[in-house]
MARVEX-568813 format. One record per residue (C-alpha): x, y, z; residue number from 1; chain. Coordinates in steps of 0.25 Angstrom, whole numbers. Each point is the difference from the previous one (the first is absolute). Example, Ala and Ser with C-alpha at 12.3 -4.5 7.8 and 13.67 -1.06 7.14 Angstrom:
2
[rec [49,-18,31],1,"A"] [rec [6,14,-2],2,"A"] 
***
This chain:
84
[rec [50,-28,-12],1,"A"] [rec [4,7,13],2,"A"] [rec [-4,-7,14],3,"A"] [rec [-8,14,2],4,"A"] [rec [-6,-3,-14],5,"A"] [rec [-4,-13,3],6,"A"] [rec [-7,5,13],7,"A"] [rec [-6,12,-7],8,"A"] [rec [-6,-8,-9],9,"A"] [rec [-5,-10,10],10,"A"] [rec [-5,11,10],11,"A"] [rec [-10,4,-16],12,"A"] [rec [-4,-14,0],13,"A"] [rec [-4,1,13],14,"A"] [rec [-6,12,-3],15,"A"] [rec [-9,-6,-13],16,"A"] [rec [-4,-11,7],17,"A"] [rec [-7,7,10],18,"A"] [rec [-6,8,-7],19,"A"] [rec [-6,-10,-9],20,"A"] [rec [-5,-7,13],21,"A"] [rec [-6,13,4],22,"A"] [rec [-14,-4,-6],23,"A"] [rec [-2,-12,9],24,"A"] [rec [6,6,14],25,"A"] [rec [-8,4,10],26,"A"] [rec [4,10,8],27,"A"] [rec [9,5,-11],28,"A"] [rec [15,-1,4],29,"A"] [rec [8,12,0],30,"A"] [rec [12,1,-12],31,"A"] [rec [7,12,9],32,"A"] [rec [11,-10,4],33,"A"] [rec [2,-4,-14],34,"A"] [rec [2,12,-4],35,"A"] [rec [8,4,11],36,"A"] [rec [8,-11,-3],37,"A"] [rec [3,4,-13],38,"A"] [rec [3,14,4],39,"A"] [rec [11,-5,8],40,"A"] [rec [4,-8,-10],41,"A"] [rec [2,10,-11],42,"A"] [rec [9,9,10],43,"A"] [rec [9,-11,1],44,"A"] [rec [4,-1,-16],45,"A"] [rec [12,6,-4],46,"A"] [rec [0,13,-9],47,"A"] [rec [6,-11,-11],48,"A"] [rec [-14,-5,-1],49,"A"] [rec [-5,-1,-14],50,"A"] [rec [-8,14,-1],51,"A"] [rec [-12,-7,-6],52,"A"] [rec [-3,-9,13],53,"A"] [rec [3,12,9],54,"A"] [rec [-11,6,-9],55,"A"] [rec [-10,-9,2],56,"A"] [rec [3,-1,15],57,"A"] [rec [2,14,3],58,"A"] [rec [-14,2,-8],59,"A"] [rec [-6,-12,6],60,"A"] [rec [-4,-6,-13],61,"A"] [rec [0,-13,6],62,"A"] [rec [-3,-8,-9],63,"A"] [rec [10,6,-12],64,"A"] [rec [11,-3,11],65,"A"] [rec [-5,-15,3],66,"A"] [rec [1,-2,-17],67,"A"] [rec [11,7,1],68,"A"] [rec [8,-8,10],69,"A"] [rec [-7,-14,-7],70,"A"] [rec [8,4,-13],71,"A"] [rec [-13,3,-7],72,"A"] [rec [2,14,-1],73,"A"] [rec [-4,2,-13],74,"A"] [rec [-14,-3,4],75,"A"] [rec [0,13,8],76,"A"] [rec [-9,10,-8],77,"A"] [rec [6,13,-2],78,"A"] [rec [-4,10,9],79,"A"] [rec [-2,17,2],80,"A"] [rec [12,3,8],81,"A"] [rec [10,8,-6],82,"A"] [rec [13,-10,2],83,"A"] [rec [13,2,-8],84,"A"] 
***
């Protein structure tokens, strides 16, 4: 794993995290800047990127890249885009 990978999938982390702890905050925080953050980072991997992770972050199917990323993607269910 990349240096990038590795702060992709801690940026999604980040991201799960907070939004399991949404139930309890009060005033709800704001996930804008984490998923600004992964925007950012998502620009920055190279075009030699495996295409299934640039498909799950490109689609924003978050939790397919974080499985993805953890070597477990053979959790992720199958989805409806066309890929090939």
């Amino acid at each position: 794993m990349t240096e990038l990978e590795k702060n992709i999938l801690d940026s999604l982390v980040d991201l799960e995290n907070a939004v399991k702890a949404m139930a309890a905050s009060h005033p709800k925080p704001s996930l804008l800047p984490l998923f600004a953050r992964l925007d950012e980072l998502t620009r920055g991997l190279p075009k030699s990127t495996d295409p299934d992770l640039l498909h799950y972050l490109h689609r924003k199917s978050y939790e397919k890249a974080r499985l993805f990323l953890q070597g477990r993607d053979a959790e992720n269910a199958e989805g409806s885009c066309p890929r090939g």
